[in-house]
C-alpha positions as semicolon CSV with decimal commas, in nm:
position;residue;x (nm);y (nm);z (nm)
1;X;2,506;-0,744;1,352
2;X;2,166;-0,904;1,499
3;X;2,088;-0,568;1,718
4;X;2,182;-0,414;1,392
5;X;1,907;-0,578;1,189
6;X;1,683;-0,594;1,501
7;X;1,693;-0,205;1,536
8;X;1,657;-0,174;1,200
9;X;1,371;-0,404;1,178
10;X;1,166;-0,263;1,455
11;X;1,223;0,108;1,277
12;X;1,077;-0,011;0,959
13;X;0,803;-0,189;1,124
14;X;0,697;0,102;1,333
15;X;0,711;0,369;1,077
16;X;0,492;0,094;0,881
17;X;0,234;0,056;1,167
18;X;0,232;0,452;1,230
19;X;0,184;0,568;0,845
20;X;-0,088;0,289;0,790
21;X;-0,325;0,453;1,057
22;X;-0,284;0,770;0,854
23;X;-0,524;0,562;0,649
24;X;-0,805;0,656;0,879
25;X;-0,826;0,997;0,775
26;X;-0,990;1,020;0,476
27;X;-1,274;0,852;0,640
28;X;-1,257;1,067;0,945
29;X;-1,219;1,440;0,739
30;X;-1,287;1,412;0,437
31;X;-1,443;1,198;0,158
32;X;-1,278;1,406;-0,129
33;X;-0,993;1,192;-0,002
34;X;-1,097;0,907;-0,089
35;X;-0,844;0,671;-0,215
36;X;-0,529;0,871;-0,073
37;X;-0,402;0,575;0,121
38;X;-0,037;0,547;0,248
39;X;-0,045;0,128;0,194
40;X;0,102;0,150;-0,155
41;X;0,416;0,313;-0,010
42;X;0,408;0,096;0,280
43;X;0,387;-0,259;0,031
44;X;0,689;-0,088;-0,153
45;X;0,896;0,030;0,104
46;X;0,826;-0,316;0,292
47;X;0,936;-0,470;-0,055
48;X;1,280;-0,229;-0,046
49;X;1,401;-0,240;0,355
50;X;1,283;-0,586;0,504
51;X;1,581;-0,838;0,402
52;X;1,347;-1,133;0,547
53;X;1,085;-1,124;0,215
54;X;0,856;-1,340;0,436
55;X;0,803;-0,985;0,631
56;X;0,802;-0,810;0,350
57;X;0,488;-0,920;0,237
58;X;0,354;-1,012;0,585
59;X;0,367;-0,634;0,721
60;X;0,178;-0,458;0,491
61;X;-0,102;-0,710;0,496
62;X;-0,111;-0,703;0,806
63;X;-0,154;-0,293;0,827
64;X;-0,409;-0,318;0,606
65;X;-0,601;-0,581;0,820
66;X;-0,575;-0,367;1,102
67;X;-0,634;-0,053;0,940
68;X;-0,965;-0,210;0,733
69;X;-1,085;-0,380;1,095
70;X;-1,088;-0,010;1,206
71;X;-1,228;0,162;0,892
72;X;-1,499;-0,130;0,830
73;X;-1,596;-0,117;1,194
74;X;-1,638;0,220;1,302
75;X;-1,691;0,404;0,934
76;X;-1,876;0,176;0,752
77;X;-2,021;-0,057;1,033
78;X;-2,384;0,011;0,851
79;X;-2,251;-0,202;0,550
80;X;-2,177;-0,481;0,712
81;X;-2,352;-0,783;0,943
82;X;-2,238;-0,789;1,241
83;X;-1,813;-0,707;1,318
84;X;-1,649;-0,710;0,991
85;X;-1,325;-0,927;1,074
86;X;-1,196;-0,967;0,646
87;X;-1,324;-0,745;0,366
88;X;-1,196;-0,685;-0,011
89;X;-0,976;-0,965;-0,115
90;X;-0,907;-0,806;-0,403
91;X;-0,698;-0,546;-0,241
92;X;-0,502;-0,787;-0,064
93;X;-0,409;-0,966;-0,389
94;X;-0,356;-0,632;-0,538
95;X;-0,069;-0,545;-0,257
96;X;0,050;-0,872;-0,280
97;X;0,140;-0,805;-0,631
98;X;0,287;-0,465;-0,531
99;X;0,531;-0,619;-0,293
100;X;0,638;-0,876;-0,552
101;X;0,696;-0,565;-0,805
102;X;0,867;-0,334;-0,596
103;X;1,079;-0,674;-0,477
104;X;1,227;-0,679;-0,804
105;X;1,218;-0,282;-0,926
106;X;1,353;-0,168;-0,550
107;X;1,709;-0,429;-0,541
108;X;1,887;-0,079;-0,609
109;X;1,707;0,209;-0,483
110;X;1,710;0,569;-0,676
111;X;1,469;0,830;-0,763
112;X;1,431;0,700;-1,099
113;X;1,343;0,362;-0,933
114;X;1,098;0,509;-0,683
115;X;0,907;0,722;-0,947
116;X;0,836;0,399;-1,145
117;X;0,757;0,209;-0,828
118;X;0,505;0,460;-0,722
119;X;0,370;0,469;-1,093
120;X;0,318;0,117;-1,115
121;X;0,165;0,046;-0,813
122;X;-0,099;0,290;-0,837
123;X;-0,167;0,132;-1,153
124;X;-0,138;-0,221;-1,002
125;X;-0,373;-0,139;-0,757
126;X;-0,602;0,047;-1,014
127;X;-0,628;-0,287;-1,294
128;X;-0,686;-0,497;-1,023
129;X;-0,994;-0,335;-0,794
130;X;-1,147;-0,229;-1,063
131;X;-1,121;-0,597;-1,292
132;X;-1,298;-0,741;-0,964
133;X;-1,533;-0,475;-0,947
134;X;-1,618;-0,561;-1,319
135;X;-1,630;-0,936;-1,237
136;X;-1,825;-0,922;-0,902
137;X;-2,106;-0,681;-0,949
138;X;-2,412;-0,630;-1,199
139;X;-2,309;-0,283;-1,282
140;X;-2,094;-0,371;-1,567
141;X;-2,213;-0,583;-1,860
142;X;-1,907;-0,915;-1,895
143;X;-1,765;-0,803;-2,211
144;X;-1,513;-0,622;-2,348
145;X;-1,697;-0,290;-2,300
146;X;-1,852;-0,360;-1,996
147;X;-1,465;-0,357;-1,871
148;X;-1,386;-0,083;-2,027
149;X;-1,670;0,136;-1,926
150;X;-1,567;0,019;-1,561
151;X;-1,191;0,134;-1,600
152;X;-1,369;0,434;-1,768
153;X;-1,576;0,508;-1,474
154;X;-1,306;0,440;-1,193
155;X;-1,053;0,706;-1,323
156;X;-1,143;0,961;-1,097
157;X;-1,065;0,742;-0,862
158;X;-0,720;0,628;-0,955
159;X;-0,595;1,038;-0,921
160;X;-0,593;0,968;-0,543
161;X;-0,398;0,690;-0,563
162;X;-0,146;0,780;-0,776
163;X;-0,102;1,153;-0,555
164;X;-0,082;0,880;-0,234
165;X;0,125;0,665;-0,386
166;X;0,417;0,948;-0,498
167;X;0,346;1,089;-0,144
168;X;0,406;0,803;0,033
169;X;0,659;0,678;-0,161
170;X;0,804;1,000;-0,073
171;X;0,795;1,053;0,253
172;X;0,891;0,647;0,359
173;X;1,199;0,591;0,172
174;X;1,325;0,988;0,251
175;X;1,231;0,965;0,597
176;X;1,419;0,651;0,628
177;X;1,747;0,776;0,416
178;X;1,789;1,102;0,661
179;X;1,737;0,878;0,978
180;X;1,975;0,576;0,841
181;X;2,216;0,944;0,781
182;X;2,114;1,049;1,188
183;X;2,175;0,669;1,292
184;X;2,476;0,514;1,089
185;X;2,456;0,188;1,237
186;X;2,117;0,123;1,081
187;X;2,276;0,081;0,762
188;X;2,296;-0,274;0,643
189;X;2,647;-0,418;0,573
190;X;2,654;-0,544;0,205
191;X;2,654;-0,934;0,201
């Protein structure tokens, strides 16, 4: 049973490691992409496959660290002073909240399931940025409108997510189902 949960473990970390560097290419190819990001899918599917919740949350933090040291350091290095080691809390928190979500929508997985986890952490992820964005800058005046013009104005914005999101959502969890179907012994035992 441990090999079986270490195997299983080390699959879902490195599929997790390897689809969170597909975060780079946006930056790389093109800026219409802005916003497509796999980390979404990975915070869900982390949230679904890792029994130890500790790593559930831990993994996809930590591929957006690594992922953000690259983008904010080779991309965007003219933004910042010096070697950018942390950037954005808000996105962390926003993840944070997408693992806890897709903790409690993901116990059973189905499509159903996955549709309205992919849904609701794009939107997740959409409330959140953008309510710092409002709260944190000058652009937006602090009222009621003020927010609302700066949802307004993000929208564009949230398409990406959303198309990453489904994507991603998409290609994790079905990836994983057809190789748990190739490798039979990855498949949990039911407590």
């Amino acid at each position: 049973m441990n090999n079986q949960v270490n195997a299983r473990w080390g699959i879902v970390a490195i599929v997790v490691l390897v689809v969170a560097m597909s975060r780079l290419i946006p930056h790389a190819i093109a800026s219409s992409l802005f916003n497509f990001s796999p980390l979404g899918g990975i915070a869900l599917f982390g949230a679904a496959y890792f029994k130890n919740k500790y790593m559930s949350y831990l993994l996809p933090l930590a591929a957006l660290w690594v992922s953000n040291l690259l983008i904010n350091n080779i991309f965007y290095a003219q933004y910042f002073d010096g070697f950018s080691w942390f950037a954005n809390p808000e996105v962390y928190f926003a993840f944070l909240l997408i693992v806890l979500m897709g903790s409690s929508l993901l116990k059973k997985i189905s499509v159903p399931r996955l549709a309205s986890a992919a849904v609701s952490s794009s939107l997740v992820f959409f409330m959140v940025t953008n309510f710092y964005v409002w709260l944190n800058t000058v652009l937006y005046p602090k009222n009621i409108a003020g927010l609302a013009s700066c949802y307004v104005a993000a929208i564009p914005f949230y398409w990406n997510t959303l198309a990453s999101d489904i994507f991603y959502v998409g290609a994790l969890f079905g990836l994983f189902e057809f190789v748990k179907r190739q490798y039979p012994s990855l498949v949990l035992e039911k407590a």
